[in-house]
C-alpha positions in Angstrom: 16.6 -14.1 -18.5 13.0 -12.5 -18.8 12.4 -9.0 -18.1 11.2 -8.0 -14.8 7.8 -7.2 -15.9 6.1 -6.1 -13.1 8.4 -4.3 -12.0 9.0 -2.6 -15.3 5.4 -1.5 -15.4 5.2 0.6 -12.4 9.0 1.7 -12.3 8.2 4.9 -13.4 5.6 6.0 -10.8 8.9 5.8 -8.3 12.1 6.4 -9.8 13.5 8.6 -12.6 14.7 5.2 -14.8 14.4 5.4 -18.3 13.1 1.6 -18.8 9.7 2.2 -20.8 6.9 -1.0 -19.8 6.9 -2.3 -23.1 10.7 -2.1 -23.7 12.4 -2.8 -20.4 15.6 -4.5 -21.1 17.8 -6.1 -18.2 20.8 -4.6 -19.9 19.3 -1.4 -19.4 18.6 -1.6 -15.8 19.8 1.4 -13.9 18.3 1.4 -10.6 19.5 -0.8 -7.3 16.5 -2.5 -7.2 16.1 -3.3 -11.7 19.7 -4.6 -11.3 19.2 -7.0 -8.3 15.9 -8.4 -10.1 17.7 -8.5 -13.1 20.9 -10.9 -11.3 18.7 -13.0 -9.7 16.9 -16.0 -11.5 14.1 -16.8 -8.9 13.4 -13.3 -8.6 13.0 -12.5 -12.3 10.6 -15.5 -12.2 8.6 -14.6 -9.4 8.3 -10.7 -10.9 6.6 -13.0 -13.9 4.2 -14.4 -11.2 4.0 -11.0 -9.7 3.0 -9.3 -13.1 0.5 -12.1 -13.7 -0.7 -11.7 -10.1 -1.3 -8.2 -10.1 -2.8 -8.1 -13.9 -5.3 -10.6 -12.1 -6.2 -8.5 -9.4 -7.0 -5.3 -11.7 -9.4 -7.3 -13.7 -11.5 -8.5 -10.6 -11.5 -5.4 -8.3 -13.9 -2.4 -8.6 -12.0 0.1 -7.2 -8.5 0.0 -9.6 -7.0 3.3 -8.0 -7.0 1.2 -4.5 -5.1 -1.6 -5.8 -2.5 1.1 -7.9 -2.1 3.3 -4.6 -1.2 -0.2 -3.0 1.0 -1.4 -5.2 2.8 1.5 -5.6 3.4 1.7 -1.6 4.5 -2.0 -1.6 7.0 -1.0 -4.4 8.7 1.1 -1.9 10.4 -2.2 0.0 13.7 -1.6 1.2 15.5 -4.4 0.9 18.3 -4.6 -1.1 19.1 -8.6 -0.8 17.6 -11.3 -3.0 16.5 -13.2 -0.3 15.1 -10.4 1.5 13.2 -9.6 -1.4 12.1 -12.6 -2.7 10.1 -13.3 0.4 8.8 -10.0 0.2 7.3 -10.8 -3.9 6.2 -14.8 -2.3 3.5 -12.7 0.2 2.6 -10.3 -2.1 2.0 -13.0 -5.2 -0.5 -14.7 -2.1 -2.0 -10.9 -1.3 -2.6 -10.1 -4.9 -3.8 -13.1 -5.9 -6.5 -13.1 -2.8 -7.9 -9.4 -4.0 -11.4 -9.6 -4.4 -14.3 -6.5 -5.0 -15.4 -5.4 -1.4 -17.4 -2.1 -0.5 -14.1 -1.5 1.9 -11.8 -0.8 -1.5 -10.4 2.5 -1.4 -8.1 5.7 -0.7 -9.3 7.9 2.4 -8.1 11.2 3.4 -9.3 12.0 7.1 -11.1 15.4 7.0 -12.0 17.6 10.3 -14.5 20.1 10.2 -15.6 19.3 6.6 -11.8 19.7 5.7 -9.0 18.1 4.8 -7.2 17.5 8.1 -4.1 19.6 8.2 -2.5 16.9 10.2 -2.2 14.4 6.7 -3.9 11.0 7.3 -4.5 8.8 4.4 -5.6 5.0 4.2 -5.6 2.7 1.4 -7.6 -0.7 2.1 -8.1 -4.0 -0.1 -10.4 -6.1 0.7 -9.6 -10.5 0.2 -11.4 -13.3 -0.4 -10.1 -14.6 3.0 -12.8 -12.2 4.2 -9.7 -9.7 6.0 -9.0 -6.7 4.4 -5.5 -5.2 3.8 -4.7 -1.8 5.1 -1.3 0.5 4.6 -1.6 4.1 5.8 0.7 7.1 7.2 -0.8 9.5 9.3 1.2 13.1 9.8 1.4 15.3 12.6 3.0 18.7 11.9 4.1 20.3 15.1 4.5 24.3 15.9 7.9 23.9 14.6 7.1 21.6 11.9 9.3 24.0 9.4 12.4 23.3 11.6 11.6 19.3 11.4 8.9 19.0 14.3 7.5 16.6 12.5 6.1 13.0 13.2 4.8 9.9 11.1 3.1 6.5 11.9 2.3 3.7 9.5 0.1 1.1 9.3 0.8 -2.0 6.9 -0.6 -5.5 7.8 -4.2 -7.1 7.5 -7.2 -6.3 9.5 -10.0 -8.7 10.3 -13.9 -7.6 10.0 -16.3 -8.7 12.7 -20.0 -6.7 12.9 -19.4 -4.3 10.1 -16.3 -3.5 12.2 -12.8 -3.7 11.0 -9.9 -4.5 13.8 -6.5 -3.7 12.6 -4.1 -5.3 14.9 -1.5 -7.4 12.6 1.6 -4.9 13.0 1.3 -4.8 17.1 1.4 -3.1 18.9 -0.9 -0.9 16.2 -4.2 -1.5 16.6 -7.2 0.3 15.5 -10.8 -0.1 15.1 -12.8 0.9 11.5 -16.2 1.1 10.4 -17.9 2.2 7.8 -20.9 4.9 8.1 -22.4 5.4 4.8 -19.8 6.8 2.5 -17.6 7.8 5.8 -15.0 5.8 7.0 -14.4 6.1 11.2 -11.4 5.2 12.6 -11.3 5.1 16.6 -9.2 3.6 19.4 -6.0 3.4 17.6 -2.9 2.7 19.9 0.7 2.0 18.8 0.5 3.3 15.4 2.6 6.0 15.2 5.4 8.6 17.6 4.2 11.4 19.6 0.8 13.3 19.1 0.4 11.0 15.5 -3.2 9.5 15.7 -5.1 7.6 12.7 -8.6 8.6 14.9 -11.3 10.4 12.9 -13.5 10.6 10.0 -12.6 9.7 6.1 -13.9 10.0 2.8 -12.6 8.6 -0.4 -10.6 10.0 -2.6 -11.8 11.1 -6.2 -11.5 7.5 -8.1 -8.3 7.9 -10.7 -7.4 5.4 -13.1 
C-alpha cells in the first residue's frame, strides 16, 4: 500500500502525530484519520491524486498562504467512514484541480474602526477556472458573558458565483452573502443564514500579511 502522502504532508499543522512528510509509514499511523487512510485501498489512492492535486494547485496560484489556510480547514473533515471520506477527497481532487490565480485569492480578517474586529471574522477565498470562487470562513461573536460560554460561531464553506465585480455566496443555504472588492478592501453585506444569534460576516476586510 502507498503512503498517504497528502495527508502525511500537512498532518502536522493539525495533530500531535509523529509521521515526518518524507518518512510517513502506514505502520506508523497513529491517528483515527492516518489509520482509516491507511486500511483503505481507494482511499490511499485517491490521497495519491490528492497530493498530486494539491502540488498542482500551489504551483499555479499566486497567493500560496490562501490555498494552505484552505487546505488546512478542509483537513478538518469529520468523517470517520471510508466512504464518507472518500467522497469528501473525489470533490476536493475536482476543487484543487480547478484552482486558478484570481485577484480574489486570499485570508481576510474583518476590521472595525481601523481594528481588528473584536468580534473574530476571517475569510479564506480561492478563486477557479470555472470562474466561481471558493469561500470557507467562521465569524465569532463574543457575548457579555462570553468567559462563561456566551459564545456563538457561523461558518461558511461552499462556492460563490461572481457577477458585476460582485460575489454571491449562496451554495450552503440558507447562507447567503454578498462580496465585493474595493481596492485592497473586501466588503461583505446582506449576509443571512450564516451563522446563530448576533453572528454576522457584514463589514470591511483586509488581507492578512502573505505567509508561506
Amino acid at each position: 500500500m502507498m503512503p498517504p502522502r497528502a495527508w502525511s504532508l500537512l498532518v502536522p499543522l493539525l495533530f500531535s502525530g509523529t509521521a515526518m512528510a518524507a518518512s510517513f509509514d502506514c505502520s506508523k499511523a497513529r491517528t483515527a484519520v492516518e489509520k482509516m487512510i491507511c486500511s483503505d485501498s481507494v482511499l490511499s489512492q485517491l490521497d495519491e491524486q490528492l497530493n498530486a492535486a494539491y502540488s498542482g494547485a500551489l504551483s499555479r496560484i499566486d497567493n500560496k498562504a490562501a490555498l494552505k489556510a484552505s487546505q488546512r480547514s478542509w483537513l478538518a473533515f469529520s468523517c470517520r467512514e471510508p466512504a464518507c471520506a472518500t467522497e469528501l477527497f473525489k470533490e476536493r481532487i475536482v476543487l484543487l484541480n480547478a484552482v486558478v490565480p484570481s485577484p480574489w485569492n486570499g485570508e481576510y480578517e474583518r476590521y472595525w474602526k481601523g481594528r481588528r474586529d473584536s468580534d473574530t471574522s476571517t475569510l479564506t477565498i480561492v478563486g477557479l477556472k470555472d470562474g466561481r470562487l471558493w469561500i470557507s470562513g467562521l465569524s465569532i461573536w463574543n457575548g457579555p458573558n462570553a468567559k462563561m460560554g456566551q459564545v456563538n460561531t457561523g461558518e461558511m464553506n461552499g462556492y460563490a458565483k461572481v457577477l458585476n465585480q460582485t460575489a454571491h455566496y449562496e451554495d450552503d443555504a440558507p447562507c447567503t452573502a454578498s462580496l465585493r472588492m474595493q481596492g485592497e478592501l473586501l466588503l461583505v453585506s446582506d449576509e443571512k443564514g450564516c451563522g446563530g444569534w448576533n453572528v454576522s460576516f457584514d463589514g470591511e476586510y483586509r488581507k492578512t500579511l502573505q505567509r508561506k
